[in-house]
N, C-alpha and C positions, 0 to 999 in steps of 0.2 A: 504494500500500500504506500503509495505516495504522497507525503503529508508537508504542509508546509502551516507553519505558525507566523500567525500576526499577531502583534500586540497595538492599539490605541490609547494615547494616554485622555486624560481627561479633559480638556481645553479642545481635541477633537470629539469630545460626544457630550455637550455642554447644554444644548436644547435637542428638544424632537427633530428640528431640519436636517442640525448637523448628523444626529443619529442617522435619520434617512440617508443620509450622504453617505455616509461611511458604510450601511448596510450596502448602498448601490454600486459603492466603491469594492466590496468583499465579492457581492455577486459577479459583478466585472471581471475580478480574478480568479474566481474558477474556472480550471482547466480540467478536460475532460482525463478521467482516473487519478486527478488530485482530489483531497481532500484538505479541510482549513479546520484549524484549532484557533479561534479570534481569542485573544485576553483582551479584557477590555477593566480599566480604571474608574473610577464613580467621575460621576459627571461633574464638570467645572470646577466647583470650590466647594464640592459638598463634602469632603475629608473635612476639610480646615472648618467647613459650618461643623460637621459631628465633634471634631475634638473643641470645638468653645463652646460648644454646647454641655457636652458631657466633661469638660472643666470644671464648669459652675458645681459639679456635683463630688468631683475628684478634691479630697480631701487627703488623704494618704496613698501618696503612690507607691508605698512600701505592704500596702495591702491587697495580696494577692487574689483575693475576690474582686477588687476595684477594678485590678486590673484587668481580670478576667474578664468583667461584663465592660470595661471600657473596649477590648478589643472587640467583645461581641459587638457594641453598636458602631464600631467603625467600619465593621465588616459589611453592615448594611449598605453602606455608599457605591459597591463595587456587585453587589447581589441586583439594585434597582439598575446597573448600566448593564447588566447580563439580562435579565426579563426583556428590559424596551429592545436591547438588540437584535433579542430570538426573535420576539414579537415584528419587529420590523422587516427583519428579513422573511416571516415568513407571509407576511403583508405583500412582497415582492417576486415571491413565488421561488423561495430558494429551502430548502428543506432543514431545518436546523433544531437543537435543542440548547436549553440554556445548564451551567452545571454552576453549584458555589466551588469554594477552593477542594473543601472535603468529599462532593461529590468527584471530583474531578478525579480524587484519589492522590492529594499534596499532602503530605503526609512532613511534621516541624518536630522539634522541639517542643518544649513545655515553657520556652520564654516569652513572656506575654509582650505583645508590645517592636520587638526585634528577633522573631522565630527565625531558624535555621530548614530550610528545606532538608528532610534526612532521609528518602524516597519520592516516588512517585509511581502509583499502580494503576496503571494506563488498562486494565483489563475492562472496566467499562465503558472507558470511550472507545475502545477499539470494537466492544459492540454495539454500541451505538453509529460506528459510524457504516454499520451494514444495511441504515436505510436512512440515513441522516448526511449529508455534505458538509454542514457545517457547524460545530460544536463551541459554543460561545462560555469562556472558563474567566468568571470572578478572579479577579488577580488579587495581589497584594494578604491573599490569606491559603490557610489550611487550617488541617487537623492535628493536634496533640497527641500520644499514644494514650493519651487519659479520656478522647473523644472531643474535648475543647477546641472554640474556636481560636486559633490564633491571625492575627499581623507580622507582615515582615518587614516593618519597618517602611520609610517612607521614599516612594521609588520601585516600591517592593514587586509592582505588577510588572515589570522588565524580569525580576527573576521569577514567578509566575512563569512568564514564558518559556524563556533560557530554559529553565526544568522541563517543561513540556516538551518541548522539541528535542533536547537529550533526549529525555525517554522514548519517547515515540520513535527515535532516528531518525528527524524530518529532513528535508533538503534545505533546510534555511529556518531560520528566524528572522524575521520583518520587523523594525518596531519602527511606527507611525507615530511623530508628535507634531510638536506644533514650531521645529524650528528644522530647517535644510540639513540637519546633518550633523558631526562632530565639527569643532572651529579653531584653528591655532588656538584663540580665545574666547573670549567672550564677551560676541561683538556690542554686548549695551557697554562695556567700560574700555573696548579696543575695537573700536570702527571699520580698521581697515584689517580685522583678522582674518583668516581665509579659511575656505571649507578644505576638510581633509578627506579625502576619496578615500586611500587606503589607509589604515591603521592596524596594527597589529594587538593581540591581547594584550602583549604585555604594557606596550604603550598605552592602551585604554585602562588597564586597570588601577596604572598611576594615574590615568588622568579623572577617571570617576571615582576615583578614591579623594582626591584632591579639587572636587568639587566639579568635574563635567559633568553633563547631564546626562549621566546613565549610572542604575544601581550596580556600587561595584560586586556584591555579591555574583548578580547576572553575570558583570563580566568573567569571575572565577568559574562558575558553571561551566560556561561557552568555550574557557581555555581549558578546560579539564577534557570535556567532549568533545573538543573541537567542531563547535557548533556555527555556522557561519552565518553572521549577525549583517543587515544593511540596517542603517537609521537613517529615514527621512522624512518629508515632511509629509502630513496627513492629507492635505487640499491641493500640494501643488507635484506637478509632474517634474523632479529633481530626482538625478543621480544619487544625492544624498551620500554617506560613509558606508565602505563594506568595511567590516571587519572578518580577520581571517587570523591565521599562523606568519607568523614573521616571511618563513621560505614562499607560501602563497603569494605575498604583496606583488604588486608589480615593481618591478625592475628598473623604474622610473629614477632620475637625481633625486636624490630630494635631503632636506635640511638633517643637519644633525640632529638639532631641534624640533620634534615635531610640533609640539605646544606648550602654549603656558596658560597651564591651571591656575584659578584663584576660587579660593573660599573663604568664606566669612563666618562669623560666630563662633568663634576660636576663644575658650579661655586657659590661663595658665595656672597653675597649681606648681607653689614651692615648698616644701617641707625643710625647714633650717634646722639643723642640729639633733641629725638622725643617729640613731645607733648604728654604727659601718661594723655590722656583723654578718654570719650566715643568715639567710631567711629574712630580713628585714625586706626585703622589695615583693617577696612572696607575700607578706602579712598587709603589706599595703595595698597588691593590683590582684591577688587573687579574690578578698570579698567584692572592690570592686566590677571584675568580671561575673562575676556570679550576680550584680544586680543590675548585669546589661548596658554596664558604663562602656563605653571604646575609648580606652587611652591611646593616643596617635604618638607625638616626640615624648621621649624622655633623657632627659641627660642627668647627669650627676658629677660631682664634683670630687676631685681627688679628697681623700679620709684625712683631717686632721686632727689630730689626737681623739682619735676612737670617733669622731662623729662625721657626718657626712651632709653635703644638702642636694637634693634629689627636685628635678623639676621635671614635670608634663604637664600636657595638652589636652583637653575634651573638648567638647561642645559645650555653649554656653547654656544649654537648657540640664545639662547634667549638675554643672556647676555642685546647687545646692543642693542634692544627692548625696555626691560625694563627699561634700567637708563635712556634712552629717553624719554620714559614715567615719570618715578619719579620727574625726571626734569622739565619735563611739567607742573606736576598737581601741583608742589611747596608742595609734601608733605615734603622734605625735601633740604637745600643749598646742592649744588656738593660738595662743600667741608666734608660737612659731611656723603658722602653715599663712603665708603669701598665696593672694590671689590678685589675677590683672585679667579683666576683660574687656573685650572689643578689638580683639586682638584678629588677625587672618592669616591665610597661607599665599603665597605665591612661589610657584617652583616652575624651573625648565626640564622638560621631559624628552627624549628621546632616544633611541636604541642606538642613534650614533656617536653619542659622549661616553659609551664602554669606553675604559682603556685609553681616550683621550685626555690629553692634563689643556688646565689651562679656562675649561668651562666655568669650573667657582668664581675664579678670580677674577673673568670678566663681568660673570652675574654678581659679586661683590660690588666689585667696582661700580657697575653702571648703578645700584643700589645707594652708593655713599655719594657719586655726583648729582641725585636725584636729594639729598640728604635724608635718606630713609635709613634709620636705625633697625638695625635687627635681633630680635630678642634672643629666638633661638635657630641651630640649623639642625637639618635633619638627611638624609643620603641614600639612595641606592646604586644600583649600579646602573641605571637609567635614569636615575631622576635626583635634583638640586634643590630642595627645600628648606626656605624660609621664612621664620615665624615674624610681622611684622604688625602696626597699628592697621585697624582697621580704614581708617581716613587714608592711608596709603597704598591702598591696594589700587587703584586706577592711577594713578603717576608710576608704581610701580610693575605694572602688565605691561601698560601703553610702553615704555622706557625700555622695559627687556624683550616687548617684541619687537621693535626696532631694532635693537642687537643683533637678536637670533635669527628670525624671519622674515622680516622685511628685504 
């Protein structure tokens, strides 16, 4: 069977018109002995109405029923864009059913809020689709082994897909949004950045990691199964970004640099006058992880006399989670735990600064003649990150893609 997955994000299924668009747009693309797995997103801004909604009511996020039924009613935003969809399409005369995450057989974790896909049991849609063409799968949820609903975080119907299309072994993953494609950067704060046709995993999953607009989980999926991923735009007939395996790309020049990612809502966390023992960084990011914090940089400072100062990076909605937490466990007095928010990311990414010197010290550089101060830095073998004010993040994209890519 020959299957191909689409994903929709939400800004394309926003009212009934668009839905009809995009049903007419699904039926256009059926090919005869293909069949379509559509993920589709809750419509417009109806996440961000359920989480202020169900705010008002959220008083302990440390309480595991809260959370519970908070995932339950966010789950509902992406159940009402799967109903109108089926329903549309079959207004159009295309044969289809609608599934939520659990019917689909997306099988997470028990982490409310930021579930991990841990299967997928494709055995019902594969019967269903013996008299069905198109099979329309709620994204951004599944089920728990405990039966619960869960979310995967936010972005999470990209990995929805990703999942789907490994499993199933489609011939592609399509994700449909509302911009042309992947971008050197990101053209509201870098105008003249440029669409990027090929990109490789690797390079996508520092760049959605570091705030492009794709969940990077999906991205890990798609490079695990080597899932071949195009992003483009919903309305408009664009080439948009393939994504593939590095040896796939085409053969073309192209920059060392592919992009520069920027993100925002960065804050920093310092612990002064740590105990520089065994276990001490364990006793600090192990309950964290366990309450679905993501620490990004961490650095630490050489041991003097027996103590240490230890800094990273969250999000700024974890923030106060966290020093509650640290608080708690007495890994460190209040007085001595530093925080600084408004802080972002800006890094240069590309698979051709392996092994080449000389990329820091121009990203430095054009950094300190911009007079942007950097908090912290952070490295792989792809990719140049650093931590810097938020008020700086558009002087310093614009600045260093002028450097690299222009």
């Amino acid at each position: 069977m020959k299957i191909i997955v689409q994903k929709y994000g939400g800004t394309s299924l926003s009212n009934e018109e668009k839905i009809l668009n995009v049903a007419k747009k699904i039926k256009a693309s059926l090919i005869e002995s293909y069949k379509l797995i559509v993920v589709v997103s809750a419509m417009g801004d109806s996440t961000d109405n359920l989480v202020k909604l169900g705010s008002e009511f959220l008083d302990d996020q440390s309480n595991l029923e809260n959370l519970r039924d908070f995932d339950q009613l966010l789950s509902t935003g992406e159940i009402v864009s799967a109903s109108l969809m089926s329903l549309a399409l079959r207004k159009i005369g295309v044969k289809s059913v609608s599934f939520s995450g659990s019917r689909a057989g997306i099988n997470t974790n028990s982490l409310h809020g930021s579930a991990r896909i841990s299967s997928v049991n494709t055995k019902l849609i594969i019967e269903q689709f013996e008299n069905k063409d198109v099979i329309i799968v709620a994204g951004f949820q599944g089920v728990s082994d405990s039966g619960e609903t869960t979310t995967l975080g936010r972005g999470g119907s990209d990995t929805s897909a990703v999942a789907l299309a490994a499993a199933l072994n489609a011939i592609r993953c399509e994700i449909y949004t509302d911009v042309d494609g992947i971008f050197s950067a990101d053209p509201r704060i870098v105008p003249n950045s440029k669409l990027i046709e090929n990109i490789s995993y690797e390079e996508m999953l520092e760049m959605a990691s570091l705030g492009a607009k794709m969940h990077p989980r999906s991205i890990e999926i798609a490079a695990i199964n080597e899932v071949t991923m195009t992003i483009q735009h919903s309305e408009k007939n664009t080439k948009g970004t393939i994504l593939k395996k590095e040896g796939e790309k085409n053969m073309e020049i192209r920059n060392a640099v592919t992009g520069i990612p920027t993100s925002k809502g960065v804050s920093k966390v310092t612990l002064n006058n740590v105990k520089d023992k065994p276990g001490i960084a364990s006793s600090i990011f192990e309950p964290l992880s366990a309450m679905g914090i993501n620490v990004d940089v961490i650095v630490q400072t050489a041991s003097s006399e027996g103590t240490t100062n230890l800094s990273f990076t969250l999000d700024d909605k974890d923030l106060k989670p966290c020093l509650d937490e640290l608080i708690k466990s007495k890994v460190s007095d209040r007085k001595n735990i530093q925080t600084q928010s408004s802080l972002g990311k800006v890094s240069i990414v590309g698979t051709g600064i392996q092994n080449q010197p000389g990329y820091a010290s121009r990203m430095f550089k054009v950094l300190a003649n911009q007079n942007i101060n950097i908090e912290m830095i952070t490295t792989s073998e792809i990719r140049i990150t650093c931590i810097i004010k938020e008020s700086d993040l558009e002087a310093a994209a614009q600045s260093l893609h002028e450097e690299f890519i222009d």
